[in-house]
TIBA-752396 format. One record per residue: x, y, z of N, C-alpha, C in turn. Coordinates in steps of 0.001 Angstrom, whole numbers, plus 524288, in hexadecimal, padded with zeros to 5 digits. Layout:
<nodes>
n.u,n.v,n.w,ca.u,ca.v,ca.w,c.u,c.v,c.w
X,Y,Z,X,Y,Z,X,Y,Z
...
</nodes>
This chain:
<nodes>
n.u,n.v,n.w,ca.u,ca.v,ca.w,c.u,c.v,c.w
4F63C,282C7,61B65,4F464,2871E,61E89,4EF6D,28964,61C21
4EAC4,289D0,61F3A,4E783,28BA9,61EF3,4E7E4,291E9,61BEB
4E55E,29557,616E8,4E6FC,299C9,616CA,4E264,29D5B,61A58
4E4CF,2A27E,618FC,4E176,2A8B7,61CBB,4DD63,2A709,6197C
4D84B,2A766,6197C,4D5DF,2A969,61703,4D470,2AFDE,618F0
4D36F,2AFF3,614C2,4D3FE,2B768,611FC,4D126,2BA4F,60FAE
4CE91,2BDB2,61389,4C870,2BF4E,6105C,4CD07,2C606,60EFE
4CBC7,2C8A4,60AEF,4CBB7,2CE78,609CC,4C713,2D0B1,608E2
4C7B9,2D662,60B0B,4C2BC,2D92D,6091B,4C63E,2DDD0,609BC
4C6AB,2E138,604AF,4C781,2E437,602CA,4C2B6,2E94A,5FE0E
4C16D,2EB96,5FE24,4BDE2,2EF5A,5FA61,4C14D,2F016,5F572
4C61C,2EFAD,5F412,4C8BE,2F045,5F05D,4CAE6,2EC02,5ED8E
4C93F,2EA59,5E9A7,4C925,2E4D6,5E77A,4D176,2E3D8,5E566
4D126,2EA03,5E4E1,4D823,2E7B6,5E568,4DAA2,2E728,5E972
4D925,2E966,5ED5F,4DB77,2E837,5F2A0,4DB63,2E199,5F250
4D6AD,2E00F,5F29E,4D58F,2DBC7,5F321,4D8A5,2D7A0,5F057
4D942,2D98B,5EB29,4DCAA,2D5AB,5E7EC,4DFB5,2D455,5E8E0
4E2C7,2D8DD,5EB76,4E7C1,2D8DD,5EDF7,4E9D5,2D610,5F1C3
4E6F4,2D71E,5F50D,4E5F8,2D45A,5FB5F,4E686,2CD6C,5FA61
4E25C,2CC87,5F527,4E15E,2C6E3,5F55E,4E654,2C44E,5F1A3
4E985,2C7EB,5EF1B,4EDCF,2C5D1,5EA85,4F2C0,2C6B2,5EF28
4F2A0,2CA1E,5F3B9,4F648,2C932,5F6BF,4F621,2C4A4,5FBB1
4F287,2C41D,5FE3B,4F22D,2C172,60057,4EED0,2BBB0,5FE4E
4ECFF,2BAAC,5FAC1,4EC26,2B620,5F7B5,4EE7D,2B316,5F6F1
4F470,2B3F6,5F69B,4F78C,2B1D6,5F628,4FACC,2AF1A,5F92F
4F8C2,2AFD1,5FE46,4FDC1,2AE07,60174,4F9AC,2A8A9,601C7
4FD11,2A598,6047E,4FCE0,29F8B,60346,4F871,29DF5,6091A
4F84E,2A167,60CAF,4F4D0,29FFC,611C8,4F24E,2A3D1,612C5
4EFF1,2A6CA,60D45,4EC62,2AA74,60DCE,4E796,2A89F,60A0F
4E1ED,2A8CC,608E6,4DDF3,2A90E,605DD,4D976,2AB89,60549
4D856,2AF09,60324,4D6B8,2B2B0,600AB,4CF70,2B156,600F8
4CD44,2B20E,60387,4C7AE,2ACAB,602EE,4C423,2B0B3,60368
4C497,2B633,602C4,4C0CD,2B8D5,6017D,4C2FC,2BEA8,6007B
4BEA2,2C1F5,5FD91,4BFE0,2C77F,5FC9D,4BC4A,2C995,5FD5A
4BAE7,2CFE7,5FF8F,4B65E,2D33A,5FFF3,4B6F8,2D73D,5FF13
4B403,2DBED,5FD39,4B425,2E115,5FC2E,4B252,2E59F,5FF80
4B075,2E24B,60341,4AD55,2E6F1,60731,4ABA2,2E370,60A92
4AB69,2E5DB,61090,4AA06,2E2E3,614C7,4A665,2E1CF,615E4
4A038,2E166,61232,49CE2,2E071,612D2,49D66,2D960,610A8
49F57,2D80C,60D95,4A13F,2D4C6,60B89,4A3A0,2D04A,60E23
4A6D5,2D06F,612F8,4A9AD,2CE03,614EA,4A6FF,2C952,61A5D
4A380,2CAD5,61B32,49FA6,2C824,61EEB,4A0BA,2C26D,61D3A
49DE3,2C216,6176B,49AA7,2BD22,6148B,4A0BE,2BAAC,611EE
4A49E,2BD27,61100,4A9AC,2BBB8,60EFA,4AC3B,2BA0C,611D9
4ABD6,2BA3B,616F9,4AF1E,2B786,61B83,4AB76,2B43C,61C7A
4A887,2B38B,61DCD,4A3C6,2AE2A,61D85,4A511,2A9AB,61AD7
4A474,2ABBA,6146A,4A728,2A995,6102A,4AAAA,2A728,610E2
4AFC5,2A996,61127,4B6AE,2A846,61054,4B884,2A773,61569
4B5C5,2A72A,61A81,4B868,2A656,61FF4,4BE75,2A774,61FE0
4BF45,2ACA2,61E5C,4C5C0,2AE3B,61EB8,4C827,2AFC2,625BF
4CC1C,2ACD8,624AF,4CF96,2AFBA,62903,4D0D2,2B2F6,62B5E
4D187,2B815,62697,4D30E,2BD0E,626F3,4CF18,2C099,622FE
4CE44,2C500,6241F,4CC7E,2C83C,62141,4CF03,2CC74,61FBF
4D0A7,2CEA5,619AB,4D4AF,2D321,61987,4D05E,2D7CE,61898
4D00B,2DB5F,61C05,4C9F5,2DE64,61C22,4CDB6,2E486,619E9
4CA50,2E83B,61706,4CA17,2EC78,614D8,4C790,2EF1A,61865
4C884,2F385,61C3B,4C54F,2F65D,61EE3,4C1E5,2FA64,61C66
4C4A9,2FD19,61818,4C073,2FF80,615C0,4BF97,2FDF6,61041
4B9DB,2FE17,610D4,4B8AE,2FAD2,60AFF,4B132,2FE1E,60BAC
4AF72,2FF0E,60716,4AA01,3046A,60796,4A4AC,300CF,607D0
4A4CB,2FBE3,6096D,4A0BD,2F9D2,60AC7,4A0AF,2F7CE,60F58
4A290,2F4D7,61307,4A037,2F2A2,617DD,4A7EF,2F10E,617BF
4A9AA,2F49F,61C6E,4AFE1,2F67C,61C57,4B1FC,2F15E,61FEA
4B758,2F1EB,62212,4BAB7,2EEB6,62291,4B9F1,2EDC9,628E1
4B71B,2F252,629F9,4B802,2F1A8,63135,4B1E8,2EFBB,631CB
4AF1D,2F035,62EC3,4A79C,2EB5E,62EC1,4A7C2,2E87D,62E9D
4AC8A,2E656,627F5,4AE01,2E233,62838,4B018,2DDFE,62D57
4B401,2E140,62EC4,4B74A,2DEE4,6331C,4B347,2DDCB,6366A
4B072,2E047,638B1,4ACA7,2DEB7,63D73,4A9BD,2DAE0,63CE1
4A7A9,2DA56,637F8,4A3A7,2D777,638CC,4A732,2D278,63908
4AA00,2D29C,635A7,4ADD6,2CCD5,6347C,4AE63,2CA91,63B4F
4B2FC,2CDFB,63DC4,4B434,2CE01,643C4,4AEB0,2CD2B,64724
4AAF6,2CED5,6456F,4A64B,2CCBF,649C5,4A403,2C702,648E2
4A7C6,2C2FB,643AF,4A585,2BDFC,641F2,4A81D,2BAF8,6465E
4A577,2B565,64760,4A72D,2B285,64BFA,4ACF4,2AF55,647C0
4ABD1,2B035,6450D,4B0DF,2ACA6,6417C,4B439,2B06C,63BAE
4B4D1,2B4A5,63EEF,4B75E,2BB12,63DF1,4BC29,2B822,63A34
4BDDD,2BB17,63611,4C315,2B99D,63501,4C51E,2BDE0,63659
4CAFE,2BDF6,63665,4CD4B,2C314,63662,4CE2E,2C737,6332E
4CEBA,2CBEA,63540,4CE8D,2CF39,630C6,4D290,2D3AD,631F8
4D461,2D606,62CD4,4DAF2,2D745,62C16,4D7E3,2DD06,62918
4D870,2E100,629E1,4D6CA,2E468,628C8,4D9F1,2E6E3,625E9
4D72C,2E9C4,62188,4DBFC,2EAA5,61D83,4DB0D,2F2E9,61CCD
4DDE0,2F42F,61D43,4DDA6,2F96D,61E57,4E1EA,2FE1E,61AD4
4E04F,301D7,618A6,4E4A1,30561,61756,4E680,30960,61C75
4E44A,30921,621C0,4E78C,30C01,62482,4E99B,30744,6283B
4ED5B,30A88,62B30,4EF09,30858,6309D,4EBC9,30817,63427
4EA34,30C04,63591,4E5BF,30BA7,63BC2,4E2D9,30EFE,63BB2
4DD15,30E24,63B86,4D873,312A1,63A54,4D512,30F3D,63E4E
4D13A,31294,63E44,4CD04,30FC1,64226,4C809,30B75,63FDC
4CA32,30AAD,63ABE,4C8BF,306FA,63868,4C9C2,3023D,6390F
4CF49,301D4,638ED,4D340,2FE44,63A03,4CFB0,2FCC2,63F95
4D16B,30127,6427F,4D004,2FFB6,646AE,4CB9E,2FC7D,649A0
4C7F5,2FE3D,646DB,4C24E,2FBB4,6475B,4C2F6,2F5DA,6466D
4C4A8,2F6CC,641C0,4C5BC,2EEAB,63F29,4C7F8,2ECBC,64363
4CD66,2EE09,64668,4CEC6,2EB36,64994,4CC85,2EA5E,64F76
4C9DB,2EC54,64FB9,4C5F9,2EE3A,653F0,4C1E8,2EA92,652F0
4BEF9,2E7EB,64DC0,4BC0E,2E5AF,64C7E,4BE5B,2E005,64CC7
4C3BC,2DF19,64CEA,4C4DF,2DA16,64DD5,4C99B,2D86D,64743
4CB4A,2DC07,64572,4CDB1,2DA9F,640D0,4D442,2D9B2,6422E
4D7C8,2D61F,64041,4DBBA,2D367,64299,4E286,2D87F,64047
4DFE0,2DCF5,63EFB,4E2D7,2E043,63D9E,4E519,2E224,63762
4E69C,2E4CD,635DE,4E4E1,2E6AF,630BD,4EC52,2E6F6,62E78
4EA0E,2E97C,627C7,4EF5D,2E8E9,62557,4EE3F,2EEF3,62126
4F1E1,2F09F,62093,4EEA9,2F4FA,61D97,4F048,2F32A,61630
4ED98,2F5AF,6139D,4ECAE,2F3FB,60E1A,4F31E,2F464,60AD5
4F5E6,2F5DD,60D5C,4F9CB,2F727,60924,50078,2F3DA,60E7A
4FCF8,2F13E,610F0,4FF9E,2EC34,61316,502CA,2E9BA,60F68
509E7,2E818,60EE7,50937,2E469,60CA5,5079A,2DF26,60A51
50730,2DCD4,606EA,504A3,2D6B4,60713,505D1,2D320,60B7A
50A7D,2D3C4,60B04,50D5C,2CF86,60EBD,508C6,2D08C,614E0
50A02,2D4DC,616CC,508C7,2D797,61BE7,50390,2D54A,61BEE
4FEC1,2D6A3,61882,4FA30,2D494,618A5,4F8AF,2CE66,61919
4FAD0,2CBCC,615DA,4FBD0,2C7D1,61570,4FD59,2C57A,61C4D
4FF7C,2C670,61E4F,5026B,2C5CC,6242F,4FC98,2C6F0,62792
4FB6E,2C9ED,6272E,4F521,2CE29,62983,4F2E0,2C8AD,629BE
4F23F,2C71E,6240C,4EDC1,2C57B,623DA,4EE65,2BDFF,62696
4F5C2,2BCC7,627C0,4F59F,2B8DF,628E8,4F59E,2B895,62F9C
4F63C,2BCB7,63082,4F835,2BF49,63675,4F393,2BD7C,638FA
4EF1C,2C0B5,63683,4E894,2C055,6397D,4E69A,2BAA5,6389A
4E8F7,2B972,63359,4E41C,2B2F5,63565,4E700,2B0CF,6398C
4EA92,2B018,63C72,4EE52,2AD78,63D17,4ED0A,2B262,64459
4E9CB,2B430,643F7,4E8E9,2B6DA,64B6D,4EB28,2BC2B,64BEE
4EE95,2BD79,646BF,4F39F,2C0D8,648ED,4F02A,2C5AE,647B3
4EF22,2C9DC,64B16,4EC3A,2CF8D,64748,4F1DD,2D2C8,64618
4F01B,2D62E,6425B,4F32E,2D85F,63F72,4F345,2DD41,64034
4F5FD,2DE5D,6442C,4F70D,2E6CA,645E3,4FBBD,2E583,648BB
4FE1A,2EA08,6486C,5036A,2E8D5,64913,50219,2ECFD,64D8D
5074D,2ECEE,652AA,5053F,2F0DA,653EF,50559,2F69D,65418
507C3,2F824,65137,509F0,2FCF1,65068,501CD,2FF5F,64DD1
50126,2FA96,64882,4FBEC,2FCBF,64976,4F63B,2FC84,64C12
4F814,2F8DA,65059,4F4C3,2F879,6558C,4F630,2FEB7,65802
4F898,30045,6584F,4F9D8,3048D,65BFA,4F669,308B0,658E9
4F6BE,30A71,6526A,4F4F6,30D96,65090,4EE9F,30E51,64FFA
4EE9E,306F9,650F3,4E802,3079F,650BE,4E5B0,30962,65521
4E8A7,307CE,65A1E,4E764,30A73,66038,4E85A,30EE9,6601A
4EA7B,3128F,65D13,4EABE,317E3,65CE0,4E6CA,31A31,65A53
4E3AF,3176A,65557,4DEDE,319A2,653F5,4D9D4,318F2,6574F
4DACB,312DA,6599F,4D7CD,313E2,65DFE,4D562,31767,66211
4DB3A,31971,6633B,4DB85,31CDB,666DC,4D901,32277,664FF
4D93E,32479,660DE,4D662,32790,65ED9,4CFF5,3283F,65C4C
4CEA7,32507,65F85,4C99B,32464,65DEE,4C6A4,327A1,6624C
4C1C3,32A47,661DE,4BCE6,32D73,66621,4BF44,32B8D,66B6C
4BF29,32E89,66EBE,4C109,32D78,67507,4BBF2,32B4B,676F1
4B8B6,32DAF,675C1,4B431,3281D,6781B,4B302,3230A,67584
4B5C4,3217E,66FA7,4B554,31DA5,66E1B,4BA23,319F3,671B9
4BED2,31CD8,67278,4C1F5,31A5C,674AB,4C16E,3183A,67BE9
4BF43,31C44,67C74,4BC70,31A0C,68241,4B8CA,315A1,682D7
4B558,314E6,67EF9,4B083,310A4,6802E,4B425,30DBC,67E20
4B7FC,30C4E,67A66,4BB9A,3078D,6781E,4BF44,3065C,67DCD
4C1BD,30867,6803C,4C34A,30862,68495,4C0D6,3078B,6880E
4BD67,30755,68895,4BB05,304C5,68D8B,4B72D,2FEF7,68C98
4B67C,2FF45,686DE,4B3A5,2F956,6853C,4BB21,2F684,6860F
4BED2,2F91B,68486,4C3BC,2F59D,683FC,4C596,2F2AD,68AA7
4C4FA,2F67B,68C83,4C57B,2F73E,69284,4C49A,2F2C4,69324
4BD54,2F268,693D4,4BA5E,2ED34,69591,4BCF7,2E8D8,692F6
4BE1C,2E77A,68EC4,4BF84,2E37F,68D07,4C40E,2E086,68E10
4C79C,2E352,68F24,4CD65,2E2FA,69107,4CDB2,2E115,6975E
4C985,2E2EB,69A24,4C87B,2E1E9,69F2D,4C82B,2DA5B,69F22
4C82F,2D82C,699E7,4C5F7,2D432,69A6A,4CB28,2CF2D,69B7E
4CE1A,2D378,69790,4D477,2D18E,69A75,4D6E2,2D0C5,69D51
4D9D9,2CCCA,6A0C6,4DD63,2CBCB,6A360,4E1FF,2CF0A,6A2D0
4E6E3,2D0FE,6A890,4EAD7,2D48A,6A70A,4EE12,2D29F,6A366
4EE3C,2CC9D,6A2E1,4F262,2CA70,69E8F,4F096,2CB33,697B1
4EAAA,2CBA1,69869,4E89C,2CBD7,69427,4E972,2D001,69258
4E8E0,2D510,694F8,4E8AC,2DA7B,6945D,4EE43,2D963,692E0
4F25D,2D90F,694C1,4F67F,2D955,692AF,4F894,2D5F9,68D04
4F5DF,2D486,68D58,4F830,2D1F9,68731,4F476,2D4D2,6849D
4EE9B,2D5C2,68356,4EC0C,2DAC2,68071,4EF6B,2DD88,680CA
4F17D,2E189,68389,4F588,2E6C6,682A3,4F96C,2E4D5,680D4
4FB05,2E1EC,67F36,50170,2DF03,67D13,4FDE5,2E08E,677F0
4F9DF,2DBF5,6752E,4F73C,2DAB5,67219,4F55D,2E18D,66DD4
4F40C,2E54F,67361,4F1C3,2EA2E,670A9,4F64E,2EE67,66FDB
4FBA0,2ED3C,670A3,4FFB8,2EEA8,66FFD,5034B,2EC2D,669B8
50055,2E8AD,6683E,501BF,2E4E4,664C5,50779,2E1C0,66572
50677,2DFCE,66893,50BAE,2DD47,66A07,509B1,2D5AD,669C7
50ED7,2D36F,6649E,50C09,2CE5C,6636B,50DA2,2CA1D,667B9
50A61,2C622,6676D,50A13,2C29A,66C0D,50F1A,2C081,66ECC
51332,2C087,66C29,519C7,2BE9C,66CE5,5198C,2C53F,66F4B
5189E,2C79D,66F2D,51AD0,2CD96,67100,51817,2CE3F,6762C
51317,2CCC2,6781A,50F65,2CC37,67C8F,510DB,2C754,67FD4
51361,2C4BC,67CBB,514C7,2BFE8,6813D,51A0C,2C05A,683C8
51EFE,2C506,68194,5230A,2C44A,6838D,5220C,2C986,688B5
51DE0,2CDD9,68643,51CDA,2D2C5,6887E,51983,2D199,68DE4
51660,2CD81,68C6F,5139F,2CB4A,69236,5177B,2C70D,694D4
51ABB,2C552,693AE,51CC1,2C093,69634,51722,2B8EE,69422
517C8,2B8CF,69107,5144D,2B55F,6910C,51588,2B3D8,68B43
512CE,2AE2F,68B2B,5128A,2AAFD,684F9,50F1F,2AD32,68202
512A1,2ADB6,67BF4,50F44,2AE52,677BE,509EA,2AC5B,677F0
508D8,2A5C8,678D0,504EA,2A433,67AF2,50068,2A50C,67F32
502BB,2A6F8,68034,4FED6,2A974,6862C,4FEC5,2AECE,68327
500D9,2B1D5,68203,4FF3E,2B6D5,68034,4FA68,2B596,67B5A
4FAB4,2B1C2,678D5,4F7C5,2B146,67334,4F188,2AFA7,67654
4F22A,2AD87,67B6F,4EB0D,2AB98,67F1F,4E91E,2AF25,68033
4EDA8,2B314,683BB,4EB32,2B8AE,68541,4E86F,2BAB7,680E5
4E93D,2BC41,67BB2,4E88B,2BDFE,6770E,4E31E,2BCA8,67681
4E49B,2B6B4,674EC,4DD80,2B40B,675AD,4DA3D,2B510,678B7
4DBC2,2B5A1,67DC3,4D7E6,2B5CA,681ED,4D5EB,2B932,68363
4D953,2C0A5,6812C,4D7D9,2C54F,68190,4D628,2C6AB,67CDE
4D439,2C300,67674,4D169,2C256,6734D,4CC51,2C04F,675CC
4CCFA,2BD1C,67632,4C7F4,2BBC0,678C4,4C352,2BC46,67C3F
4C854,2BF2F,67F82,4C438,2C125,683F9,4C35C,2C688,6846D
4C5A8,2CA09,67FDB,4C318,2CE71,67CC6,4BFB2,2CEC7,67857
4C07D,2CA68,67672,4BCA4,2CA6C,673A8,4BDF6,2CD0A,66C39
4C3A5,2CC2F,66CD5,4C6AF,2CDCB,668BD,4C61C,2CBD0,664A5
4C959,2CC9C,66033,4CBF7,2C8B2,65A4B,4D0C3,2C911,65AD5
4D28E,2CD10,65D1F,4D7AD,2CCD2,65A5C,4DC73,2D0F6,65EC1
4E211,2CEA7,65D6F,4E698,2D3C6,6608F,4E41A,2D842,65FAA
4E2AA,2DAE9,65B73,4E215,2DDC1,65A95,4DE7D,2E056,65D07
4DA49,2DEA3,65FAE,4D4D8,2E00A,66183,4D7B8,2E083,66744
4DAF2,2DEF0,6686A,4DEBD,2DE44,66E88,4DE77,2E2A8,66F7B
4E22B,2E431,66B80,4E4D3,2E8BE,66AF6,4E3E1,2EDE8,66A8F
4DD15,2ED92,6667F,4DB45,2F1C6,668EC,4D5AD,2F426,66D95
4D718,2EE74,67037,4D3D4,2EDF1,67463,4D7BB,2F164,67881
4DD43,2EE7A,6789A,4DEFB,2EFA8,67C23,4DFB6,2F7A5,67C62
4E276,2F922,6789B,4E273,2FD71,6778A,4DB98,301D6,67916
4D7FA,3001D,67867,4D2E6,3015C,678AC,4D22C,301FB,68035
4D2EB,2FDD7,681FF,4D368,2FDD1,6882E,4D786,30052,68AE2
4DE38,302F2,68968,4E0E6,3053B,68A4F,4E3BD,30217,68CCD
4E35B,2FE1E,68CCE,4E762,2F9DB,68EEB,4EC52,2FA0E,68CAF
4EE68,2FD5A,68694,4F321,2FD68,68549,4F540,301CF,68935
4F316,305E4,68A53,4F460,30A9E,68D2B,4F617,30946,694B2
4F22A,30642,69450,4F1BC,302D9,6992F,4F6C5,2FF7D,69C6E
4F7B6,2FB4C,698B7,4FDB4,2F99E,698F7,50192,2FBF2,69A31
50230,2FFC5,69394,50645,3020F,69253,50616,3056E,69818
503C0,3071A,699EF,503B2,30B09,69FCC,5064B,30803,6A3E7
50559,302B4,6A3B0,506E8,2FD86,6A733,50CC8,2FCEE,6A76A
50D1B,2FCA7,6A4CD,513BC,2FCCF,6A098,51650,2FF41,6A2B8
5152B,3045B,6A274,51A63,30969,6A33A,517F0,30940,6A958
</nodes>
């Protein structure tokens, strides 16, 4: 078996030690680069063509959500696992917004990270949804005219969907996993996993995660759920 390769960038050289003596070790993980600041990370993924990236959002030179972007705007992007001391800030938020495959916070167990980091090479993003919901709640608290022009760029985009499509996005921005959308729609795991692709694609996405807070952004969770009752 092929291993992860495994870029870290951390500002704290023990964090780092850490990171690389815990996950170094596992047998389908490799370690093929380290950085200290996100100015750094451009020419190091160039370098080490890693899989995954374990990114530090704040770090006092060129931070975790610059990092992330620029990485996410490469035509041959690896993924990136955002490493955070809170739960849900609008930091967070931004990264995932920028295209990052979902985050772990620093005092994660090993094991748990370790999983993160095999989850994302492997397609799976990493938010559970309990903290999909919390991040749509900081969302929601953001300027009422920031939330209006996001809502109506979301609007347009969603328009681009089919009703079957729209419905598996709201499964998707509800966080509900693909065995859970295929028994909830009536339909195959398989056919639920094309829709996925095909409302990636033809949004113009990376990731569930970007689904999810597309869908939420256009009010399509509010939308449904109204359908419903």
């Amino acid at each position: 078996m092929t291993p992860i390769r495994l870029v870290l960038v951390d500002d704290d050289p023990l964090v780092r030690a850490g990171l690389a003596l815990m996950l170094g070790g596992a047998e389908d993980v490799e370690i093929v680069g380290e950085a200290a600041d996100g100015d750094e990370v451009g020419a190091l993924v160039e370098r080490t063509r890693p899989d995954v990236v374990l990114m530090d959002i704040r770090m006092p030179g060129v931070d975790g959500l610059t990092a992330t972007e620029r990485l996410r705007a490469r035509a041959d992007a690896p993924q990136v696992v955002v490493l955070t001391t809170f739960h849900a800030d609008e930091q967070v938020l931004r990264a995932l917004r920028a295209g990052a495959a979902g985050f772990v916070l620093k005092d994660t167990p090993p094991a748990e990270i370790l999983d993160a980091v095999r989850r994302v090479a492997a397609g799976d993003p990493v938010l559970s949804p309990a903290v999909t919901r919390r991040l749509m709640e900081q969302a929601a608290g953001t300027a009422p005219g920031t939330r209006q022009a996001r809502h109506a760029r979301a609007r347009a985009r969603v328009d681009a969907l089919n009703d079957r499509e729209r419905e598996v996005a709201v499964a998707v921005g509800r966080g509900m996993a693909n065995a859970d959308i295929a028994a909830h729609l009536y339909m195959s795991v398989a056919t639920v996993k094309s829709h996925v692709s095909r409302i990636l694609a033809r949004l113009d996405l990376d990731n569930r995660v970007q689904i999810a807070l597309l869908t939420y952004d256009a009010g399509l969770l509010d939308e449904y759920r109204d359908d419903a009752s």
